[in-house]
N, C-alpha and C positions, 0 to 999 in steps of 0.2 A: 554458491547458489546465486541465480540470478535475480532481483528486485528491483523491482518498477517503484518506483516512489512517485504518486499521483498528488498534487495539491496545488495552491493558488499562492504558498508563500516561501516567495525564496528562500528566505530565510531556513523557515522551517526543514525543507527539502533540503539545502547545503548542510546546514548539522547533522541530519539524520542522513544523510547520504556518507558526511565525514566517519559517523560511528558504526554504521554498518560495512563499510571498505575495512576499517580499522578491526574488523571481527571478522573480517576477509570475505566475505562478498562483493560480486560485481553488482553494480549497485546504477542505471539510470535514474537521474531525476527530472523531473519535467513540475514545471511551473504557472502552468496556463492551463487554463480550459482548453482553447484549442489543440494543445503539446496532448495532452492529456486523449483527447476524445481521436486524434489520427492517430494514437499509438494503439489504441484499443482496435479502431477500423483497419491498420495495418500489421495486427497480431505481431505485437513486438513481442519477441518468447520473454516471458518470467517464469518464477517460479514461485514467487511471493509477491502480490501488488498490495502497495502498502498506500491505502486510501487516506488523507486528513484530512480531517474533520473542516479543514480550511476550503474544502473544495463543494461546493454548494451542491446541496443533497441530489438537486433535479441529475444536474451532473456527473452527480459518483454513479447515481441509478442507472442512467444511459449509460454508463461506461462498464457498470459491472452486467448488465445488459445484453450489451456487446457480449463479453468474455462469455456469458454462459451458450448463450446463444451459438457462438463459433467453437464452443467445448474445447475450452480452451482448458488445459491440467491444472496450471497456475491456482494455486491458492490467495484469496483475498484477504488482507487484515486492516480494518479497520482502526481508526487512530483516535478516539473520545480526547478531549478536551481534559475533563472532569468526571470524577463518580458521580453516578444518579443520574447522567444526562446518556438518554437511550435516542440514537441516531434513528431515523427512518432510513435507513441504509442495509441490507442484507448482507454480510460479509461470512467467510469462513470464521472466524477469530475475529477478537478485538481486543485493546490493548490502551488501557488510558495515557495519553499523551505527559500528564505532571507525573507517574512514575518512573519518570527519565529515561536514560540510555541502556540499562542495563533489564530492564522489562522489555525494552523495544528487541533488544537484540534477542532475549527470550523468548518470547514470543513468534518473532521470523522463524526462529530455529527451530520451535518445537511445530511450525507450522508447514516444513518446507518438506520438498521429497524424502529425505534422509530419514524424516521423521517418522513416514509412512511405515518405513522400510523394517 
């Protein structure tokens, strides 16, 4: 499966970019608001775009925006922080960022075409 991983921290993006390769997906990650908002205006194919919470809401908005706009297949999943904390962000799926790696990658998967299928 292909995922877009959208956020502001490298960091962040490099881990979850290592764990999802590692569960065998091809896996972009981008960094930046700017990386972020020309991938969306240059309809980079995904199949899951995996929003953090690190990426300022006005942002994710315009960006998920974009994707619907251009009907684009790709499924979105949002990445919370913490329980209790409700993003003003529209996504497919969401997924709390402290129940680690092994929610993340469940979550992509149960979200992805395959899943449809």
């Amino acid at each position: 499966m292909k995922i877009l991983i959208l956020t502001t921290d490298q960091e962040l993006a490099l881990l979850r970019q290592r764990v999802l390769e590692t569960a065998g997906h091809d896996v972009i990650a981008l960094s930046t608001e700017k990386e972020a908002l020309e991938a969306a205006e240059k309809q980079v194919p995904f199949d899951v775009a995996l929003m953090c919470h690190r990426m300022p809401d006005a942002t994710a908005r315009k960006i998920i925006r974009i994707f619907k706009d251009t009907k684009r297949e790709g499924k979105i999943v949002y990445v919370v922080r913490i329980y209790g904390e409700w993003p003003e962000v529209e996504a497919d799926r969401y997924v709390v960022g402290a129940d680690g790696p092994d929610a993340l990658v469940r979550v992509v998967s149960e979200t992805g075409p395959q899943a449809a299928a």
